[in-house]
N, C-alpha and C positions, 0 to 999 in steps of 0.2 A: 455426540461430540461434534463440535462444527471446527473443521479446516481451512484457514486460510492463504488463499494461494494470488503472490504476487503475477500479474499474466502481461503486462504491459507498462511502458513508460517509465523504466526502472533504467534511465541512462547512463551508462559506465559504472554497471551495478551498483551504483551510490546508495541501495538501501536495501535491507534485509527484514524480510516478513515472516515472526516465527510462525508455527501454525495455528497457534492460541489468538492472534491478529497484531502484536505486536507491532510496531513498526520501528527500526533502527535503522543511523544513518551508520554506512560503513567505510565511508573514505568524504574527504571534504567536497562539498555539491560545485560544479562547476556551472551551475544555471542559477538563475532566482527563482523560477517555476519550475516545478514537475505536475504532471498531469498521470496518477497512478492509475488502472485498472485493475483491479482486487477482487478475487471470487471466492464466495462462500459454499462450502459443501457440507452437507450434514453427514451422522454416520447411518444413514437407513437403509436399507436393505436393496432399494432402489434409490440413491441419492439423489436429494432436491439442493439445484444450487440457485444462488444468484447472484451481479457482479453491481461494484460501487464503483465509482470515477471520486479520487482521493486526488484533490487541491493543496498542493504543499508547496509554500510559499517560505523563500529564506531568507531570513531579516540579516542586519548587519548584526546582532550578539551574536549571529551565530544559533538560535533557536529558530525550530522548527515549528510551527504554526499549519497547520492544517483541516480543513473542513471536507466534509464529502458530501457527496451528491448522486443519488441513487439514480441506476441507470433504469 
């Protein structure tokens, strides 16, 4: 089972990362960019992670639009 864990760029905790990798905004964004860093953990005995840099850009409706980019 892989875990993931929000670890950076998560401004006035405006967003909530379930562990499944979900992403929810959780109060209205006070920026038009966020620049996330998100780390993945697997369940192995000695766990292998790795982290992504998540681009979220916030339009005027109000939707969230996001790309990532492996670090």
């Amino acid at each position: 089972m892989l875990r993931y864990l929000l670890e950076s760029g998560n401004v006035e905790n405006t967003f909530s990362l379930l562990q499944d990798g979900r992403l929810y905004l959780t109060t209205v964004p006070s920026q038009d960019t966020y620049q996330l860093t998100v780390r993945v953990v697997d369940g192995g005995s000695v766990p292998k992670f790795d982290t992504a840099v998540i681009n979220v850009f916030v339009n005027e409706t109000g939707c969230v639009p996001f790309d990532t980019t492996l670090m």
